[in-house]
N, C-alpha and C positions, 0 to 999 in steps of 0.2 A: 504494500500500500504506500502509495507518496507522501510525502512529508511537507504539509505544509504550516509555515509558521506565519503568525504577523504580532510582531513586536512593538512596543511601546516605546522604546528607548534605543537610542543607538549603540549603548554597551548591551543590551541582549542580542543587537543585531550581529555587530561582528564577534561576537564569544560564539554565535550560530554560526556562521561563516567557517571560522577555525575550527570546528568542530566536523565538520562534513560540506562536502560540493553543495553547495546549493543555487537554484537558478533565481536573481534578484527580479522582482515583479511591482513598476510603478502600477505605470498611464496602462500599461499592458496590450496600447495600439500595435504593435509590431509583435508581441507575444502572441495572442489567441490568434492574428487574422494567417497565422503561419502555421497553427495545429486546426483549422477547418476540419472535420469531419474523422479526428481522432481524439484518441483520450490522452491529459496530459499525462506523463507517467514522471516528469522532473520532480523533484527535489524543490520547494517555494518557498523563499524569503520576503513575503510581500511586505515592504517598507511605508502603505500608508498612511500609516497610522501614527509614526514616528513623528509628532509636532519640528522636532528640533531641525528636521531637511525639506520645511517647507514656509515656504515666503523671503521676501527678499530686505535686507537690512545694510543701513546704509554707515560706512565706519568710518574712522578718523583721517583712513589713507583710501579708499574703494568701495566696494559692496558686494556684499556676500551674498550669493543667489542659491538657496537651499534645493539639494538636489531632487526633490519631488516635487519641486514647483513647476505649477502647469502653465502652459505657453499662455492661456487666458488669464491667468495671473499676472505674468508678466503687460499683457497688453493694457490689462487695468492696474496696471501698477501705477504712481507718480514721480516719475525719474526725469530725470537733464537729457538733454537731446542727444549728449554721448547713446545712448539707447532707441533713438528713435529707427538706427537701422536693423536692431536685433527686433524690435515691435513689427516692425516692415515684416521680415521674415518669417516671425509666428503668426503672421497672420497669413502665409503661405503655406502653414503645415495644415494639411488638408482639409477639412472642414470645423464648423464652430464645435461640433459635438469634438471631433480627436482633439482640437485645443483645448479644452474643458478635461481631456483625461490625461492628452501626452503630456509630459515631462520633460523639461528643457534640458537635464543629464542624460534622461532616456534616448533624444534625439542623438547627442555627443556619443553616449555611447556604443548605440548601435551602427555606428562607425562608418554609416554610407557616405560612397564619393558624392552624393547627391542630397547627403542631409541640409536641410535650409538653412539651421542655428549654426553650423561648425565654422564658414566661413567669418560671421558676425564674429565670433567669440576669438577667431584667430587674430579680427582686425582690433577688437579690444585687448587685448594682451592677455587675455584671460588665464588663470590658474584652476588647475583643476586638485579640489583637496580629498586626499582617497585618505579612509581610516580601517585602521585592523586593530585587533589585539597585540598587535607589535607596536603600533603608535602610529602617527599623523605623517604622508607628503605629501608634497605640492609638485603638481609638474605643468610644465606651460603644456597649450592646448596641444602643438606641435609635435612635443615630444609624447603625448597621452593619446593621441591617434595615429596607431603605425602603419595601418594599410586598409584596403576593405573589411569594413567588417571586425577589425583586430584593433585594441587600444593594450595598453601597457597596465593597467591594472590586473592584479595579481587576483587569484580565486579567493583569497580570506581578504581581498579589500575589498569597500563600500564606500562608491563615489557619494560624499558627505555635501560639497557643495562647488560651485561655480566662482572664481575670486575677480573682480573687475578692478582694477585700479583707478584710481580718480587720476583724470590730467591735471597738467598742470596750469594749460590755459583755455580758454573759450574753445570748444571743442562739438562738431557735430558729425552724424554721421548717416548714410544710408544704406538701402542693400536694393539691388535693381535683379531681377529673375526672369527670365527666358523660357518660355515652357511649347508647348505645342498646340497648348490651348490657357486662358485665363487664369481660370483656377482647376485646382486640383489636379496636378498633374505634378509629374515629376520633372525635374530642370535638366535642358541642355546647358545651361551656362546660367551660374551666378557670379555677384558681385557683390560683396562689401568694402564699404570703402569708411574710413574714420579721418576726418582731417581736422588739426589742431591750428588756429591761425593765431598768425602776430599782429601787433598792435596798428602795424600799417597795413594789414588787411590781406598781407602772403602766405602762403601755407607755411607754419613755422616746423610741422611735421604733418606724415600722412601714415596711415597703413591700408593697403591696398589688400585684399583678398581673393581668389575667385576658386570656386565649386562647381562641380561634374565637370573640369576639362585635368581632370590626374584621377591616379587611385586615392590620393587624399585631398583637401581643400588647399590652396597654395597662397603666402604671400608673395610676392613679389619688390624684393629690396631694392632692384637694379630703379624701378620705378619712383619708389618711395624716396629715396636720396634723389634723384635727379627732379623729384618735385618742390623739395625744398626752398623755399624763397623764392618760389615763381604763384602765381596765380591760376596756373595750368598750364600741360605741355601735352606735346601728341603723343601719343604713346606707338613705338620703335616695338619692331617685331627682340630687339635685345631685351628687351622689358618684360615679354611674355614667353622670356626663356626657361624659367621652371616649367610651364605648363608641360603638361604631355597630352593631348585628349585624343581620340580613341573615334574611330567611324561603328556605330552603333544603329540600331531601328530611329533614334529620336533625330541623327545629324551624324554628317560626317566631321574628320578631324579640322579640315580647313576651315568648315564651319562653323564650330567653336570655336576654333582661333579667333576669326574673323567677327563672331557675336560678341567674344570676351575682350577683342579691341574698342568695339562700338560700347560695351555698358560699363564699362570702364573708362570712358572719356566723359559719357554721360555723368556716372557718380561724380568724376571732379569737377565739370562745370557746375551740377546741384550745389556741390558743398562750396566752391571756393569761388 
């Protein structure tokens, strides 16, 4: 018979975790629509009931976004326009009802090249804080999603929360998505983009992001530095040299390329 647990506390949660496999269960959009018309037979840690990984709180250096919090949460949240391109985003994840259940970790976690949040969070600088009975890390978004599907957390860890950093100057940000249709669809090519401006109105930094054109979400540095103290520039096929993207049913590789130049020019004119 499977084992399922739901805990009240996050020290019940990972003493469970060290104790045996178990499969972690927020929003559970991506969990059930993947077992249709069989029985679960995993091992359940459902997390939601845990008060302490859900909602979002604002600290002396950033803000800490509790890993059960739901994309509808976020969108009703009241935050500074640094977030107005991760709100863009969730309001991309598929319908009002999956924003109401999915989970802005659960999105990160399940580690698609096409997840909406991962690029957002890469162009925030975001930290991801995993806990176990062994104790608390931190790892940037980057180094927490290694490939399809594959993040760097360990079986007895539980992704606790999401860490944003406060800028340091006036700072806004967007996220612009490419689909096949409107809504509800999965992306040929996104963009986030985060620009921090200086006092005479230049980009004093940028972070540039974009999602489905690699197996992971990509920044782009070559860009980021070359936009520095300008107000925008064109973007140089050297600039979209991380990319890798892939001819698939949604768009061939040139096409991506090519979408991820156009919405990528677009976010920097919106922002700067």
């Amino acid at each position: 018979m499977p084992v399922y647990l739901r805990p009240e506390r996050i020290e019940e949660a990972v003493a469970a975790l060290a104790a045996q496999p178990l499969t972690i269960l927020a929003g559970g959009t991506d969990f059930y629509p993947a077992r249709v018309g069989r029985a679960i037979r995993e091992d359940i840690l459902d997390i939601t009931r845990v008060a302490d990984l859900r909602g979002i709180a604002e600290t002396s250096d950033g803000f800490r976004i509790g890993a059960a919090t739901t994309w509808t949460e976020l969108i009703e949240a009241e935050l500074p326009p640094l977030f107005d391109g991760l709100k863009r985003a969730a309001r991309e994840v598929g319908g009002v009802q999956i924003q109401n259940a999915a989970t802005i970790a659960g999105n990160l976690c399940n580690a698609s090249p096409a997840a909406d949040g991962i690029p957002c969070l890469l162009a925030l600088d975001a930290k991801v804080e995993l806990v176990s009975a062994r104790g608390t890390r931190r790892l940037a978004v980057a180094e927490f999603v290694l490939g399809n599907r594959r993040t760097a957390r360990h079986p007895d860890e539980l992704v606790a929360a999401i860490i944003v950093p406060k800028p340091r100057r006036e700072t806004r940000s967007t996220f612009l998505k490419l689909g096949a249709r409107r809504y509800l669809v999965i992306s040929i090519v996104m963009v986030a983009a985060v620009i921090e401006r200086a006092e005479d109105g230049t980009i004093a930094a940028a972070r540039i992001a974009v999602g489905a054109c690699a197996e992971t979400a990509r920044r782009l540095p070559a860009l980021e530095r070359d936009l520095a103290g300008t107000r925008g520039i064109a973007v140089s096929d050297s600039h979209l040299a991380p990319l890798a993207p892939i001819d698939d049913v949604r768009g061939t590789a040139a096409y991506r390329r090519d979408a991820a130049r156009t919405l990528i020019e677009r976010a920097i004119a919106t922002l700067a």
